[in-house]
N, C-alpha and C positions, 0 to 999 in steps of 0.2 A: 504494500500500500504506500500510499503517498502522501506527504502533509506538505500543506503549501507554508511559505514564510511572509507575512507580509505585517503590515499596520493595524492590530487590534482596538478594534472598536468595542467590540461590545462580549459578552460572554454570556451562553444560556445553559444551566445548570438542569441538571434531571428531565432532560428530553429521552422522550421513548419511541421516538423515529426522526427517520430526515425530513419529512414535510412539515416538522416544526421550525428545524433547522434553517428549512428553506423558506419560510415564510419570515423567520428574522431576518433571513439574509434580504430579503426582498423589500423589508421595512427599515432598514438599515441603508440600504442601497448600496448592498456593497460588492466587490470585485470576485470575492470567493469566501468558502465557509469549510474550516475542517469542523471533522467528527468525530470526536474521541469514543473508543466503546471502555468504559467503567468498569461494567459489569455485563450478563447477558443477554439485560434489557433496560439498561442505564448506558448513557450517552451527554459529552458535552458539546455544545458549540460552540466556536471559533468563530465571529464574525470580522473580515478582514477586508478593509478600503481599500487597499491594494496589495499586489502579488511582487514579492521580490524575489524570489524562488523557489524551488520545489526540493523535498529531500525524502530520502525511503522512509518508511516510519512502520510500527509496528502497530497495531491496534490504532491507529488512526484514517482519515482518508479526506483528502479533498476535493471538493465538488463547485463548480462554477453555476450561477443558479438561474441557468437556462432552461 
C-alpha cells in the first residue's frame, strides 16, 4: 500500500469506511486522503491540501477523491 505525504488539514478519528473519508475529503477540498486501518473495523483519516509525495506504507493507503 501506499500513503501519500503532503499538508495536513484536518484528521477524522473512528471512521468505519472510506465514504466517510471521502466525504471529509470532499468538505475539506482537499488534494488527497490517506486511510489508516487501526483495527479491523477502525480506521483514521488523513485529510491533505496537497500531495508532496508518495511512500510504501503498511496498513495505510491513499486515495484521491474522485
Amino acid at each position: 500500500m501506499t500513503e501519500c505525504k503532503g499538508g495536513k488539514v484536518f484528521e477524522v478519528q473512528n471512521v468505519q469506511d472510506y465514504d466517510q473519508c471521502r466525504a471529509a475529503c470532499m468538505e475539506y477540498n482537499c488534494a488527497a486522503v490517506n486511510v489508516f486501518q487501526l483495527g479491523e473495523f477502525q480506521f483514521v483519516c488523513e485529510i491533505l491540501e496537497d500531495i508532496e509525495g508518495m511512500i510504501p506504507a503498511t496498513g495505510a493507503a491513499c486515495y484521491a477523491p474522485f
